[in-house]
N, C-alpha and C positions, 0 to 999 in steps of 0.2 A: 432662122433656126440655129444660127451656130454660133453665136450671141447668147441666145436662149440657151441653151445647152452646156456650153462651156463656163456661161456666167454663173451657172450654176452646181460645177464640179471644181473639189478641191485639186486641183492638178496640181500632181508631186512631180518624183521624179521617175523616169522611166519603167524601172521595177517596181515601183509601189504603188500602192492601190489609190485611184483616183477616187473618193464619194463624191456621189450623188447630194447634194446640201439643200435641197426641193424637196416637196410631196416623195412620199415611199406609196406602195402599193403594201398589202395585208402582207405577202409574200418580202416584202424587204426590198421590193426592187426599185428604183428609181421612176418616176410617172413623169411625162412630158405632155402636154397638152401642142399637138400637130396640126393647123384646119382644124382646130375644135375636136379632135379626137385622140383620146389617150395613146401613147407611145410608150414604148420599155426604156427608157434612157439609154440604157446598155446596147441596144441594138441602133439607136440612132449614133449613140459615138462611134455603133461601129460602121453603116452603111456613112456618114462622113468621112470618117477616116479610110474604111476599102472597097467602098463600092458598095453595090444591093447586096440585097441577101436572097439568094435561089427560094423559090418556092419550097413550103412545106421544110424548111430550114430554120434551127435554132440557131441563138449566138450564145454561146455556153462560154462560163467562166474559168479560167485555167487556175483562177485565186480562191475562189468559191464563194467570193463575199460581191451578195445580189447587186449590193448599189455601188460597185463598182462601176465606172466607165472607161477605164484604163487601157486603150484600145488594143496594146500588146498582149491584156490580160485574156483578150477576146478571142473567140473562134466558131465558126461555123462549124457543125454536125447535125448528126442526125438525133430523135428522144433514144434509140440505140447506142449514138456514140455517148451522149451525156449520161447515159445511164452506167454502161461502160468506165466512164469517167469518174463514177460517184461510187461505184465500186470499187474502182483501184484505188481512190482516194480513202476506204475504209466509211466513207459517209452513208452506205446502206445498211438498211436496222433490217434484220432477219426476219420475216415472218410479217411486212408491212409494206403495206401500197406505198409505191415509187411518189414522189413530190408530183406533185404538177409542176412543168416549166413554162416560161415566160415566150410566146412567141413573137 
């Protein structure tokens, strides 16, 4: 997996945003194929780099950009905290269904 994974993100440098250079999903996000089963990229660079990810737990981007893998860029919350997050961020449209995230 981490051949797979890496071989496939442009890793800069610390502060900048690593992409995803593979398959995207409709949503923008990086696609990983695991045992034959689709993965977020994002959330595998992050369960490599810090460990699992708690049940019922998003890995929400602090950069906002999906096919990020940039593991500093990454954080665990809640569809709460991320929602939270896309507010302060000014990224929600008034009067319109919340995005679907990436679990």
């Amino acid at each position: 997996c981490l051949i797979n994974l890496w071989g496939n993100v442009s890793v800069g440098g610390p502060n900048t945003c690593w992409y995803w250079q593979a398959s995207l999903g409709t949503r923008g996000y990086g696609q990983i194929n695991i045992n034959r089963r689709p993965m977020a990229a994002h959330r595998l660079a992050f369960i490599l780099t810090h460990g699992s990810i708690p049940k019922d737990m998003l890995v929400c981007h602090r950069c906002d950009h999906p096919p990020c893998c940039n593991p500093s860029h990454l954080f665990i919350g809640t569809q709460k905290d991320n929602l939270a997050d896309m507010s302060r961020k000014g990224r929600h449209r008034a009067n319109s269904p919340p995005e679907s995230v990436i679990r």
